[in-house]
N, C-alpha and C positions, 0 to 999 in steps of 0.2 A: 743684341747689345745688353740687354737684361739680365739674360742670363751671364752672362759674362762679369756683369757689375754683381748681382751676387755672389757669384764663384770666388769676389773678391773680398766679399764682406764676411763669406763663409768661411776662406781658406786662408787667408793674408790676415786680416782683422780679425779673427776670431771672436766677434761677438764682446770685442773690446769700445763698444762705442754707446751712446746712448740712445734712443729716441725719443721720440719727439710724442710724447701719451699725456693722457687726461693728470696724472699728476704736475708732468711739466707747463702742461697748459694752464692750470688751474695757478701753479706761483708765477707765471709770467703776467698774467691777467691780474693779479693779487698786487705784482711787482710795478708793474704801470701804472696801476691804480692810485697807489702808496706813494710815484714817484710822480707824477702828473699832480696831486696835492703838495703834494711840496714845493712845486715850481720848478721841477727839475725832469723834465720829459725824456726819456729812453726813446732810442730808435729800434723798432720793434724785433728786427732781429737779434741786438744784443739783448733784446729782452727775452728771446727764448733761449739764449745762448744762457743767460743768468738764471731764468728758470728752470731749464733742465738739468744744471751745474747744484743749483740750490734742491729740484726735488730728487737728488740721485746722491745728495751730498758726497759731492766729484771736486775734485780740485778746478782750476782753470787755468791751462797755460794760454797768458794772451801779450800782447807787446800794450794795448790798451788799457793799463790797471787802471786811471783814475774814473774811466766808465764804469768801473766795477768795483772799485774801493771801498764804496759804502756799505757792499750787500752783503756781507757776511758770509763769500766766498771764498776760499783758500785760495790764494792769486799766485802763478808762477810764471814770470818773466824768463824764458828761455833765451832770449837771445841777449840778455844783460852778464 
């Protein structure tokens, strides 16, 4: 089965995606922090989803913009 979900990552996705590394981790953690002081708490996986987005400076197509309106993400509403 692994092999399989890479074959797909390799051959279909060509290396079109991001992960999930110490810079995305580092503005996620940065991004909570910032937003937990504000009174405005992120649930933790939009919070990698906007840090990964922010340490790849990557657009973000999501139906969710106002969870993400603030961050200074390039936000793209696909199904509008």
């Amino acid at each position: 089965m692994l092999e399989e979900f890479e074959a797909i990552l390799r051959e279909e996705i060509q290396g079109r995606y991001a992960t999930f590394d110490a810079a995305a981790a580092t503005r996620t953690a940065a991004l909570m922090a910032s937003r937990n002081l504000k009174g405005r708490p992120m649930e933790f996986r939009d919070a990698m989803i906007a840090g990964t987005a922010l340490s790849t400076n990557a657009s973000l197509a999501t139906r969710n913009i106002p969870h993400f309106a603030d961050l200074g993400i390039n936000l793209l509403n696909p199904w509008e």
